[in-house]
C-alpha positions in Angstrom: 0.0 0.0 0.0 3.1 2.3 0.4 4.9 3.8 -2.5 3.3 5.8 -5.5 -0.1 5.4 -6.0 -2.7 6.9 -7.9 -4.3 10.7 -7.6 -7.4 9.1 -6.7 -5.9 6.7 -4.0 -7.3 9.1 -1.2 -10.7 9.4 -2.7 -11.0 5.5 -2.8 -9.5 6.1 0.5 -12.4 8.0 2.0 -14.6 6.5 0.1 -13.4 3.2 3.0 -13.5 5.3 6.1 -15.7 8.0 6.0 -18.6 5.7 4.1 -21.8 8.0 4.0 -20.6 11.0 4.9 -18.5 11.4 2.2 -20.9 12.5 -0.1 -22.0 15.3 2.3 -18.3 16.0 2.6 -18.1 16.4 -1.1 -21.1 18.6 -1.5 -20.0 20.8 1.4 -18.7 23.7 -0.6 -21.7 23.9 -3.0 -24.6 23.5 0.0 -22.8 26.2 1.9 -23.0 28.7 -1.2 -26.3 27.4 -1.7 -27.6 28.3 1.8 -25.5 31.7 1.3 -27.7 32.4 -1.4 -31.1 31.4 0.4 -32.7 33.9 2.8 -33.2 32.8 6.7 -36.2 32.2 7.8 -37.8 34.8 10.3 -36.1 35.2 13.6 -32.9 32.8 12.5 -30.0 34.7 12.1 -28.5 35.4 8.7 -26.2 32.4 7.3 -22.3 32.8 7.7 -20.9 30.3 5.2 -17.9 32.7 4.9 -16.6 31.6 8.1 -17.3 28.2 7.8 -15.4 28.3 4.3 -12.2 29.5 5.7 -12.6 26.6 8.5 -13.2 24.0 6.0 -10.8 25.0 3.4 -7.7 23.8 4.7 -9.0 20.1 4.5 -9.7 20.5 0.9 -6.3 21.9 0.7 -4.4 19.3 2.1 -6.5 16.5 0.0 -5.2 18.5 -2.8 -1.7 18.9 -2.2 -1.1 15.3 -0.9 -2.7 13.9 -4.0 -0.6 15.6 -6.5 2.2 13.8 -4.4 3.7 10.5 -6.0 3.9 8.6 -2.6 0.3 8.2 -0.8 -0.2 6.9 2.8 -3.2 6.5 5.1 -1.4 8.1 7.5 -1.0 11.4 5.7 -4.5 12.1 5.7 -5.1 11.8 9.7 -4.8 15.4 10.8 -7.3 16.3 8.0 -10.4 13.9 9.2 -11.4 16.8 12.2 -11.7 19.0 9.0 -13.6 16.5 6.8 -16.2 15.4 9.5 -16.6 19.2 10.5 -17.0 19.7 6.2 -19.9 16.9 6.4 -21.8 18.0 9.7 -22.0 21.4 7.7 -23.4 20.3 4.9 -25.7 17.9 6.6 -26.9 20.8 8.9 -27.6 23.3 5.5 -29.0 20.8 3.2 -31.5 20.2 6.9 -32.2 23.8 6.5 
């Protein structure tokens, strides 16, 4: 499993642990501009997807730059699953909204 591996080798990776909230985690970005772009509801206070992008962004980043490396481990992605969970409980709360 160690060595070079494909770009997608994290993907198929996630795809293993993360199971069903992966596809939350991957439609995180576009349900928090979505819910930017929807009006609250009457005594809710205004949507801040701003913030939560700037949170959320450096998980995406580090997917990103550890898969245009050659050599792939589990391991590298470890300190970015805080970030990916967060990512999915967002979009699980907006798409809820």
């Amino acid at each position: 499993l160690d060595g070079p591996s494909r770009r997608h080798f994290y993907l198929r990776n996630l795809c293993l642990n993360l199971n069903l909230a992966l596809p939350a985690l991957l439609l995180a970005p576009l349900l928090l501009l979505a819910g930017r772009l929807v009006p609250a509801a009457a005594g809710e206070p205004p949507p801040r997807p701003g913030r939560a992008a700037v949170l959320l962004s450096g998980g995406y980043l580090w997917l990103a730059f550890y898969s245009a490396i050659p050599h792939k481990e589990e391991r590298f992605l470890f300190p970015a699953y805080p970030l990916f969970l967060l990512a999915a409980a967002l979009a699980a709360s907006e798409a809820r909204r």
